[in-house]
Backbone as ProteinMPNN parsed JSONL, in Angstrom:
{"seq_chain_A": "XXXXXXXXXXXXXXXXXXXXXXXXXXXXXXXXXXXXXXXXXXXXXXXXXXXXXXXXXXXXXXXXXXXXXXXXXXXXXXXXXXXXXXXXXXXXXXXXXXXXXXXXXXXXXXXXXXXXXXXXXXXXXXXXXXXXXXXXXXXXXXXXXXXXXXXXXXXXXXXXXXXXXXXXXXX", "coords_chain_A": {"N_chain_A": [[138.618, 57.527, 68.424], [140.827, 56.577, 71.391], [142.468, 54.472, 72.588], [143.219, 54.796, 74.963], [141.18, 55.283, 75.726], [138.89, 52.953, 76.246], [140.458, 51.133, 76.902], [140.32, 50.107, 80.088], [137.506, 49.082, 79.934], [138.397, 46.991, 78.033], [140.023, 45.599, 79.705], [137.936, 44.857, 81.776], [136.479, 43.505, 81.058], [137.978, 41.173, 79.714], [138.771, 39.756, 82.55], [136.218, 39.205, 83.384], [135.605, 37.284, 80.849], [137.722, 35.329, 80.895], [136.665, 34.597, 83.857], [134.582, 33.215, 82.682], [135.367, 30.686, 80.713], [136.997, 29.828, 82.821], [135.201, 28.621, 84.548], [134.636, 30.086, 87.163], [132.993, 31.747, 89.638], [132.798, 34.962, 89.274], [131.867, 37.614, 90.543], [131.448, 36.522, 93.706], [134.166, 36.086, 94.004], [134.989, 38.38, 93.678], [133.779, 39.686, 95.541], [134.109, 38.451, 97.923], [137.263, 39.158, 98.252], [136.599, 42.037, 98.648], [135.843, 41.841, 101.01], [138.494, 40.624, 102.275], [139.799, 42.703, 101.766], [139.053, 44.963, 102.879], [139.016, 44.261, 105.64], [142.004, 44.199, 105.836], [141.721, 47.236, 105.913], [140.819, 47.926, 107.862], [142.63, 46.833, 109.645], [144.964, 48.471, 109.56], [144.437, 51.209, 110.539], [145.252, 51.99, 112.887], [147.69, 52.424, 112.78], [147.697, 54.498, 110.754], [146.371, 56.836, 112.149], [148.469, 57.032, 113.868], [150.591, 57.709, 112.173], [149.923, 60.324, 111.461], [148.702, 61.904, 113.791], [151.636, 62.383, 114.244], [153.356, 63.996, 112.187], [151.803, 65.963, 112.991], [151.988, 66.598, 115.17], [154.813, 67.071, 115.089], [155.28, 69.163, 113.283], [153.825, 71.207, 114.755], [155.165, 71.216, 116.784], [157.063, 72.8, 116.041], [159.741, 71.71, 115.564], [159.868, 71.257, 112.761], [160.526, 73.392, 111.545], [163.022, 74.296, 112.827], [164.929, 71.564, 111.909], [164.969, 71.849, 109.274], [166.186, 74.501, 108.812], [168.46, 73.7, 110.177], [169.423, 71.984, 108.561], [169.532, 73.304, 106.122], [172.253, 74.764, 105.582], [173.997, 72.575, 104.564], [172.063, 71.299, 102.499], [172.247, 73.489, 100.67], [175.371, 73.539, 99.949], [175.149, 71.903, 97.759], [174.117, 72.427, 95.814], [170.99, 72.47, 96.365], [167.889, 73.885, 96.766], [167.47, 75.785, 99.415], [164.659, 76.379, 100.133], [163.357, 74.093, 99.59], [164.023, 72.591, 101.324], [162.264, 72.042, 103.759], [159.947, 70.479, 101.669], [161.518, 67.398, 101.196], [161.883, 66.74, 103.88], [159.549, 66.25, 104.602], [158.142, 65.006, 102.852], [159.084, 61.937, 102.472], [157.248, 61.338, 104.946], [155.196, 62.33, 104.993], [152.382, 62.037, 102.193], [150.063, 64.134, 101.908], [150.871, 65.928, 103.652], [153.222, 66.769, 101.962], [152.633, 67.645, 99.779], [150.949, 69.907, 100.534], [152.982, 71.521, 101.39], [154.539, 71.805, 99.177], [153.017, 73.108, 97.66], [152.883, 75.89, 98.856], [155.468, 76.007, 98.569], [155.49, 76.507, 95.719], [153.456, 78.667, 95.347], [154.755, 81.185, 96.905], [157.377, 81.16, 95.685], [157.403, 80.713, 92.592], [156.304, 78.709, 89.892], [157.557, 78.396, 87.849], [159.99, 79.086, 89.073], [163.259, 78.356, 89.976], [163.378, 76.815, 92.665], [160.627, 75.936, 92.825], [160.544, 74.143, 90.235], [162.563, 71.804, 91.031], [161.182, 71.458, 93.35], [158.46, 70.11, 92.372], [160.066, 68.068, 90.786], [160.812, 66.612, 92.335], [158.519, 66.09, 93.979], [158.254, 64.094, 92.646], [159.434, 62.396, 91.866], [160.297, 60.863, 94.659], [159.357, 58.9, 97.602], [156.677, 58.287, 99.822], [157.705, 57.431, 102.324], [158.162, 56.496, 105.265], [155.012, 56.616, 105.482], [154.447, 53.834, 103.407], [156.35, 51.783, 104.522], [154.656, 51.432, 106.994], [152.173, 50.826, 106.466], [152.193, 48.77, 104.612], [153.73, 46.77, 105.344], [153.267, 47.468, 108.32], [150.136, 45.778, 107.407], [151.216, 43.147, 106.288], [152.243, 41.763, 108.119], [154.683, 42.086, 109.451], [157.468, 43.047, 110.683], [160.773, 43.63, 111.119], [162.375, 45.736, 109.517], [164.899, 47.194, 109.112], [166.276, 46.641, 106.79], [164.991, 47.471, 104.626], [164.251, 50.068, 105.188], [166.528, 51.518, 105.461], [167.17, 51.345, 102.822], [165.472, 52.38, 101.051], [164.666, 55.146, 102.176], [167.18, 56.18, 101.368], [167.05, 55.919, 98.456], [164.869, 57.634, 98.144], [166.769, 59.741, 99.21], [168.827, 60.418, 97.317], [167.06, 60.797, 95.194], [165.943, 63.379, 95.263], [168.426, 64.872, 95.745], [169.157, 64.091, 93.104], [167.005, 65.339, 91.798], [167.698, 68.397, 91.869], [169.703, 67.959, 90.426], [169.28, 67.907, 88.057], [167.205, 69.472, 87.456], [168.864, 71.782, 87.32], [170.555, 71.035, 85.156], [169.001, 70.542, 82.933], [167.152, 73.405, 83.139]], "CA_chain_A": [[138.686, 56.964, 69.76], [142.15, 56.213, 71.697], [143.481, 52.919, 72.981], [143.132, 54.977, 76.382], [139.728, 55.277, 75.972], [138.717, 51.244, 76.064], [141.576, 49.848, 77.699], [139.477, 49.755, 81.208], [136.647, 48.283, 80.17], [138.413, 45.84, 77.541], [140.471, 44.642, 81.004], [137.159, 44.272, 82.79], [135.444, 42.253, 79.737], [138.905, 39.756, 79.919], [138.07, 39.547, 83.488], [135.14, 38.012, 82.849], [135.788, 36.145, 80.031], [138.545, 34.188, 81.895], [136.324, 33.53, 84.878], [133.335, 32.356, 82.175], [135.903, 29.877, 80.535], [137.094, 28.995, 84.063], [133.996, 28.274, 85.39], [134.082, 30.526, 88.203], [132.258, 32.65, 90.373], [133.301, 35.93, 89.717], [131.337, 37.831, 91.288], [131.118, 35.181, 94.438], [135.216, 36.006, 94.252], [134.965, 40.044, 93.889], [132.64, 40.234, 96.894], [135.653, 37.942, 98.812], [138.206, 40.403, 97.693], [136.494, 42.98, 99.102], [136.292, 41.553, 102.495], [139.651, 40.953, 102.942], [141.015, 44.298, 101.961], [138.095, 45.701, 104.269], [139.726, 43.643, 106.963], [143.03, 44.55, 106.061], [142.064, 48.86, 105.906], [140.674, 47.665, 109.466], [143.782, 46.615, 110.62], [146.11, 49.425, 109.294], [143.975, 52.366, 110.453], [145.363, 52.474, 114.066], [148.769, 53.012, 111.85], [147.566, 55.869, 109.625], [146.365, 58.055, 112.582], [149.284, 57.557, 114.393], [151.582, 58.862, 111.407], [148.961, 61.799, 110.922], [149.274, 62.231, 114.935], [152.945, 62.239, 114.715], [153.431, 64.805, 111.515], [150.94, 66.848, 112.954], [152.858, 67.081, 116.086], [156.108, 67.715, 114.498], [155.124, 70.596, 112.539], [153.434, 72.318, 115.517], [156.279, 71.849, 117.676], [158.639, 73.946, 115.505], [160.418, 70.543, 115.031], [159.734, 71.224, 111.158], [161.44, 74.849, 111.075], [164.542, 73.603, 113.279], [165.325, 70.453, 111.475], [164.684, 72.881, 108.531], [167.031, 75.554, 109.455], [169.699, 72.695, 110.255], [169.983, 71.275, 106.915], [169.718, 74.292, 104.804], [173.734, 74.893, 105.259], [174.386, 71.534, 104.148], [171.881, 70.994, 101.534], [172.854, 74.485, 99.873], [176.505, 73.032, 98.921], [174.771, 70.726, 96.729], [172.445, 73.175, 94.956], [170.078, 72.299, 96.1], [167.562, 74.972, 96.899], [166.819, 76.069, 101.061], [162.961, 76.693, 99.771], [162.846, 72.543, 99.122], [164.428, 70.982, 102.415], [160.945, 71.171, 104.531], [159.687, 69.666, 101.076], [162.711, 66.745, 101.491], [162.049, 66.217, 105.288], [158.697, 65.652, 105.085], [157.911, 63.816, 102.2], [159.025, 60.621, 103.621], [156.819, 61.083, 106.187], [153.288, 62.313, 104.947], [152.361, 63.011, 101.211], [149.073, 64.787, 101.77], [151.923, 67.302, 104.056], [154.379, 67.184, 101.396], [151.44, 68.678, 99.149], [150.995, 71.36, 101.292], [154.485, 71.737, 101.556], [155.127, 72.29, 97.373], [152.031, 74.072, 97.393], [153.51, 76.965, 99.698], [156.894, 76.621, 97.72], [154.946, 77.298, 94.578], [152.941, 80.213, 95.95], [155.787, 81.567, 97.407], [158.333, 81.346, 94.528], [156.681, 80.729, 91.728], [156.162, 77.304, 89.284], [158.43, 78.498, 87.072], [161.542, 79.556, 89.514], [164.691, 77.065, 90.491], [162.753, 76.225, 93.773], [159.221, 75.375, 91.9], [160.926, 73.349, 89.896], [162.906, 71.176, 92.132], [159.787, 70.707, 94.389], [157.603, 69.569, 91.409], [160.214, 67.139, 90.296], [161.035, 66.053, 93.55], [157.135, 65.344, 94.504], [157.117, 63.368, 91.604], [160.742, 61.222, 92.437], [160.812, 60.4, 96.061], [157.921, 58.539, 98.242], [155.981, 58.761, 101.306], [158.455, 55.976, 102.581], [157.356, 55.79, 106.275], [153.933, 55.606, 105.502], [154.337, 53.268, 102.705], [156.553, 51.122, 105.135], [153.925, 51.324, 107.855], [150.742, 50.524, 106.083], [152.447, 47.227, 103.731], [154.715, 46.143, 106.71], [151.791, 46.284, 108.736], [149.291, 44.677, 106.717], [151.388, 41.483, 105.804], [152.587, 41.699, 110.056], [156.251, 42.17, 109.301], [158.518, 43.534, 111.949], [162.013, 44.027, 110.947], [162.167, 46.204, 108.611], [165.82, 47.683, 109.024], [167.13, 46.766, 105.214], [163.624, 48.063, 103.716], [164.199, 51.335, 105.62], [167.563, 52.264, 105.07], [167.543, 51.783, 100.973], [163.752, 53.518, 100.659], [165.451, 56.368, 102.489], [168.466, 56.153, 100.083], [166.237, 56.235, 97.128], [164.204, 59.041, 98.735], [167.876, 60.961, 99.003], [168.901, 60.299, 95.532], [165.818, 61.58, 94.103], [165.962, 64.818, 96.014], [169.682, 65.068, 94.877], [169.003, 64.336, 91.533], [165.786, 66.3, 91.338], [168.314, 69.702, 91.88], [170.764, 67.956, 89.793], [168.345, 67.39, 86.461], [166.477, 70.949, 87.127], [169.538, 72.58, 86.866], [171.165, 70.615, 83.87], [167.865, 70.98, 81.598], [166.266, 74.568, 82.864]], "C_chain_A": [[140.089, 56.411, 69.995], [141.943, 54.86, 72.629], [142.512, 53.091, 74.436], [141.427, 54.639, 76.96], [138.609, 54.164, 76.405], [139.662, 50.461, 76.752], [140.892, 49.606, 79.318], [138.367, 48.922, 80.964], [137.109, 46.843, 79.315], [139.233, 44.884, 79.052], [139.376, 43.929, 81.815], [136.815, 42.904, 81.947], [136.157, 41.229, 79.669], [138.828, 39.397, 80.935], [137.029, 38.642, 83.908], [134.89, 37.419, 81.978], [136.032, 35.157, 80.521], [137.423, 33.665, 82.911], [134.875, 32.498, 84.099], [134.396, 31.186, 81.434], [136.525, 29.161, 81.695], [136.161, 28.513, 84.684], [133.88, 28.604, 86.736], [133.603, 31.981, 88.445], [132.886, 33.864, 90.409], [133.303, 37.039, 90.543], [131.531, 37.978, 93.123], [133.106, 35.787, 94.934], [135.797, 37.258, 94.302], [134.688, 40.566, 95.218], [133.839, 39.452, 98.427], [136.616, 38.746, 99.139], [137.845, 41.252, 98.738], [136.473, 43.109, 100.528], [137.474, 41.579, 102.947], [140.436, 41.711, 102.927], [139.932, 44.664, 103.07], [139.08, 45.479, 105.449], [141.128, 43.983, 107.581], [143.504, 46.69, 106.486], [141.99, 49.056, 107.374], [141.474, 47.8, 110.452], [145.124, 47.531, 110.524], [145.561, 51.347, 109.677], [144.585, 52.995, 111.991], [147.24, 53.14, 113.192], [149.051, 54.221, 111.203], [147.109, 56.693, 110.474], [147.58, 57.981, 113.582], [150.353, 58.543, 113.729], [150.857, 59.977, 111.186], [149.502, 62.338, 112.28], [150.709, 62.93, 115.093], [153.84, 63.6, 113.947], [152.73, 65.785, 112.07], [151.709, 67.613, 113.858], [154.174, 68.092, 115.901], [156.24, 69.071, 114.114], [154.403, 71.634, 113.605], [154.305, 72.578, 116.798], [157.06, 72.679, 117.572], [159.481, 72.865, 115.32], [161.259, 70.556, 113.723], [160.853, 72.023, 111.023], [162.835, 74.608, 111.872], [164.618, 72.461, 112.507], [165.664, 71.313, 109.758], [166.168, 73.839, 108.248], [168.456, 74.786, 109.741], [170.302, 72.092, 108.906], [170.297, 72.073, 105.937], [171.082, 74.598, 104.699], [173.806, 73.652, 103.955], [173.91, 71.21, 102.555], [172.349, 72.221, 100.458], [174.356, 74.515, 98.972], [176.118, 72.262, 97.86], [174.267, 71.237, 95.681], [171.841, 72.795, 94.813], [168.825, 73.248, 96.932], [166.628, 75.39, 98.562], [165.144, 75.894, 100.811], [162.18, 75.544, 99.802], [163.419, 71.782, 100.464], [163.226, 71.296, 103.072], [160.118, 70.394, 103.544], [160.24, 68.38, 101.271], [162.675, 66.563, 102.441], [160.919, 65.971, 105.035], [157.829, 64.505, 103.979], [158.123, 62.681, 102.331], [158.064, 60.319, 104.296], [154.994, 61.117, 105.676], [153.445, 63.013, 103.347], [151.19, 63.816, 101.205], [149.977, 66.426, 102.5], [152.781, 67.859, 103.402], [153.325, 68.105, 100.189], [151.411, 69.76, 99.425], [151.765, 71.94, 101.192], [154.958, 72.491, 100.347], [153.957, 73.123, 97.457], [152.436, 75.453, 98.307], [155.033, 77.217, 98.595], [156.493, 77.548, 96.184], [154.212, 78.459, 94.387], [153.728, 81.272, 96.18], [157.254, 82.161, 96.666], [158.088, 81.222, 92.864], [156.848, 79.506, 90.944], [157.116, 77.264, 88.582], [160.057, 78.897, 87.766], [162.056, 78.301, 89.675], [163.206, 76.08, 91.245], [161.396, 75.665, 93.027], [159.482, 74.003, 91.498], [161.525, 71.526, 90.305], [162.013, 70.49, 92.907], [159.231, 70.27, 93.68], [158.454, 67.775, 90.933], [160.807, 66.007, 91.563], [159.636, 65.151, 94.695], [157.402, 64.063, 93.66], [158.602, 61.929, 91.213], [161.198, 60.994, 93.879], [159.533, 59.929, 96.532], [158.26, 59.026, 99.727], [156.644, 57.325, 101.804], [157.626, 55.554, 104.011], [155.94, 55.315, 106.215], [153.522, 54.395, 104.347], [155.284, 51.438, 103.848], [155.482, 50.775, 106.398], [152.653, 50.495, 107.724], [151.24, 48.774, 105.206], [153.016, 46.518, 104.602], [153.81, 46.148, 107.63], [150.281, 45.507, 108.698], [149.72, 43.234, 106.837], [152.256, 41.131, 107.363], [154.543, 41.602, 110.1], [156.616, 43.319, 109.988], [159.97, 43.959, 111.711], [162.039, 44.78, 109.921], [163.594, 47.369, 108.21], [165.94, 47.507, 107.59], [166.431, 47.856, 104.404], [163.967, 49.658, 103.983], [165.14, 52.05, 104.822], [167.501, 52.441, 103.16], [165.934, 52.58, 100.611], [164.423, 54.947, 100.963], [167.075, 57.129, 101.696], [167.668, 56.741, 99.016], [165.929, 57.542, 97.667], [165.731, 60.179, 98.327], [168.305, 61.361, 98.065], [167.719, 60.965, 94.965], [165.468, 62.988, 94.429], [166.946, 65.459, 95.459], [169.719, 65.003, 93.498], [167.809, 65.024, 91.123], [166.438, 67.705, 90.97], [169.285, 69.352, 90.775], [170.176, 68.198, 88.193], [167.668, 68.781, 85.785], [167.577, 71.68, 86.383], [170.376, 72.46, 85.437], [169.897, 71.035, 82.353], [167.149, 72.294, 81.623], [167.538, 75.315, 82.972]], "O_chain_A": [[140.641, 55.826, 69.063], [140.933, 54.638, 73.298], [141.666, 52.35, 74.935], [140.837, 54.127, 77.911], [137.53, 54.531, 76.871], [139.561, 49.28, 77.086], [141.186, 48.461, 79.66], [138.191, 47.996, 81.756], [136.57, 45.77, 79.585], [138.979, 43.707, 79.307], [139.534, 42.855, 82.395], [136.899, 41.703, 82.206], [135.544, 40.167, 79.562], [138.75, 38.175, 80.803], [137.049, 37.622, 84.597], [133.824, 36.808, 82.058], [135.274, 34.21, 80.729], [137.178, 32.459, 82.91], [134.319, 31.518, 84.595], [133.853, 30.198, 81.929], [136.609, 27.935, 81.625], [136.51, 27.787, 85.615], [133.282, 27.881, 87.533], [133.742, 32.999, 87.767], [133.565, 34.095, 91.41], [134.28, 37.47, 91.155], [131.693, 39.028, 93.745], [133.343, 35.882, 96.139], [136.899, 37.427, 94.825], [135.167, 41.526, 95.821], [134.145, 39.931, 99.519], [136.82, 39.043, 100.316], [138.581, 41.328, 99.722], [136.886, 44.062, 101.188], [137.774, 42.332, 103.873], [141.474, 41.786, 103.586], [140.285, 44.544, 104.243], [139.752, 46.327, 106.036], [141.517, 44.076, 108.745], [144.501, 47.272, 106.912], [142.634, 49.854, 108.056], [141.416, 48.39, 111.531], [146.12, 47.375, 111.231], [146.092, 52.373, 109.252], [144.458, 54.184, 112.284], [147.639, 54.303, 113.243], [150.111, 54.832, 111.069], [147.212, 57.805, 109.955], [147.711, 59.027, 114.217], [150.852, 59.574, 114.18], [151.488, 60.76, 110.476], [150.494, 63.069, 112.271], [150.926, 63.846, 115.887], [154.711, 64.214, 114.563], [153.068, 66.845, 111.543], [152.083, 68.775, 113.699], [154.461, 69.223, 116.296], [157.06, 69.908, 114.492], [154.404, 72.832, 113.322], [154.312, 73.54, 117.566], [157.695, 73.279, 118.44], [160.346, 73.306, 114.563], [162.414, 70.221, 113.458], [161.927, 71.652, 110.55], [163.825, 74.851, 111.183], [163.39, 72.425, 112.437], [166.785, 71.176, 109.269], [167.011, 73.583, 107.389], [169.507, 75.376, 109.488], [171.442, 71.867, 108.499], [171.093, 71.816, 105.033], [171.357, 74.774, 103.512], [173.689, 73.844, 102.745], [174.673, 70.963, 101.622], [172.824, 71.84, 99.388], [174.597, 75.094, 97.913], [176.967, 71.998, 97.008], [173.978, 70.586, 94.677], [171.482, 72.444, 93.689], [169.086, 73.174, 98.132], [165.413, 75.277, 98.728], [164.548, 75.105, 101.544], [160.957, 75.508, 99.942], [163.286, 70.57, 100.631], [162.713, 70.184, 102.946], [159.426, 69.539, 104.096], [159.283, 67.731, 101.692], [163.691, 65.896, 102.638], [160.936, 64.768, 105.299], [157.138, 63.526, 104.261], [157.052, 62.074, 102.321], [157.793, 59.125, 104.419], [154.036, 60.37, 105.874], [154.146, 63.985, 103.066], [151.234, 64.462, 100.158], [149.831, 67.58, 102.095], [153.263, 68.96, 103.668], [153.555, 69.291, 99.955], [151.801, 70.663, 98.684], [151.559, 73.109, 100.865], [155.606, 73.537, 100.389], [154.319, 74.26, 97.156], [151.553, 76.215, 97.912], [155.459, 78.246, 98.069], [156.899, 78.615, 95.724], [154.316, 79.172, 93.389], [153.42, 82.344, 95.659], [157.944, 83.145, 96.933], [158.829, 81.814, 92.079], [157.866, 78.974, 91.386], [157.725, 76.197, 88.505], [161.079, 78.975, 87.086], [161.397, 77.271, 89.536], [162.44, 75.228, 90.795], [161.594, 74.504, 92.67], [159.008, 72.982, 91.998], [161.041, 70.447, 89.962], [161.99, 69.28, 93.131], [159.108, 69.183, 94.243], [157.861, 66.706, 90.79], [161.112, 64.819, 91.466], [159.646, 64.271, 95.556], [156.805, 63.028, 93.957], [158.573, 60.918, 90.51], [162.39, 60.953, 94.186], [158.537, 60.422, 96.003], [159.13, 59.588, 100.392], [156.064, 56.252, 101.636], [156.763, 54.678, 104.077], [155.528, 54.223, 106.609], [152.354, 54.004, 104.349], [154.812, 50.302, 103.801], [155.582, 49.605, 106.769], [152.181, 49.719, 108.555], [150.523, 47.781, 105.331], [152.666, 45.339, 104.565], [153.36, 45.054, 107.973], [149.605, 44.927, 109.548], [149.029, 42.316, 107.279], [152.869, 40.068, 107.452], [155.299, 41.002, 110.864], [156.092, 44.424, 109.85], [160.239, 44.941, 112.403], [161.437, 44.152, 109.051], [163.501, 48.201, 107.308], [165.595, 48.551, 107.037], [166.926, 48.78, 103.759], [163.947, 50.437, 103.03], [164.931, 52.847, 103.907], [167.744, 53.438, 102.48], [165.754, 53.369, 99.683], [164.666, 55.756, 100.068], [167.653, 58.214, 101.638], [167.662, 57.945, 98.756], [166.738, 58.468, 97.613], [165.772, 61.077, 97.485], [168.282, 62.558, 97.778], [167.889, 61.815, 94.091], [164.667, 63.622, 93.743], [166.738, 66.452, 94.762], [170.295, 65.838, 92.801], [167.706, 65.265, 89.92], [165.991, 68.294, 89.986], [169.748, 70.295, 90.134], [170.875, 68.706, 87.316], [167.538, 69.172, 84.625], [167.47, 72.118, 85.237], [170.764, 73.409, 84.756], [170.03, 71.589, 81.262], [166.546, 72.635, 80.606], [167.55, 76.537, 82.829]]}, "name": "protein", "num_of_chains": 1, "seq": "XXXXXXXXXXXXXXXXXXXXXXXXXXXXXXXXXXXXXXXXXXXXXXXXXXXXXXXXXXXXXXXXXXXXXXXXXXXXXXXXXXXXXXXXXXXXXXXXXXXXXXXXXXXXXXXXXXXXXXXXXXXXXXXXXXXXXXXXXXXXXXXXXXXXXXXXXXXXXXXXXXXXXXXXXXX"}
């Protein structure tokens, strides 16, 4: 038996240890919990269909394939591979789209080519920034959110850039 195997339930069992040496209600303080995330999925759901709304849009305007089509010069000096910028535009935005997104690159080119590659390590180093800014920013009711933006979107670029840079140094 591995570590992995027990480490969930020995967390729960300290869990309730602690609250039986604290003398409280754990239970009583689980069932609390659960209300106020309820309250909070409540209040972030008009949020999550607008970014669904908004991706959905995008991509059926042709938005996707022009914005697409615009970058591929640019990102191509970099080597980094045309097949991965609608991966790289939309990840930011939606990861259940950016899914889709590598899942077409990998169909398409195969798991094992440049492009595969790239998109795999690129799912797996950049976030779903807007909706990660959308849903925590508006949970805790925070409004400004210029600094947060710009360096998430940094990171995001960097990890795109170094996703092509890392493929190509180790495959």
């Amino acid at each position: 038996m591995k570590l992995t195997d027990i480490l969930i339930p020995l967390i729960i069992s300290a869990v309730l240890l602690t609250g039986l040496i604290k003398k409280v209600d754990v239970w009583s303080e689980f069932v609390e919990g659960a209300k106020e995330n309820f309250k909070t999925g409540i209040g972030i759901i008009p949020t999550l269909i607008a970014i669904i709304t908004a991706v959905g849009m995008f991509k059926a305007s042709g938005g996707m394939d022009f914005l697409t089509s615009a970058v591929a010069p640019v990102t191509s000096l970099f080597g980094f591979p045309a097949e991965c910028a609608p991966l790289a535009i939309i990840k930011p935005i939606s990861g259940s789209a950016a899914l889709a997104v590598l899942e077409s690159i990998l169909r398409a080119n195969g798991a094992d080519s440049f492009a595969g590659r790239v998109a795999s390590v690129m799912m797996g180093s950049s976030e779903t920034t807007f909706y990660v800014l959308a849903v925590y920013f508006g949970a805790t009711k925070i409004k400004n959110t210029r600094h947060a933006l710009f360096c998430a979107l940094l990171g995001d670029l960097t990890g795109m850039i170094m996703s092509a840079i890392i493929v190509s140094l180790l495959f």
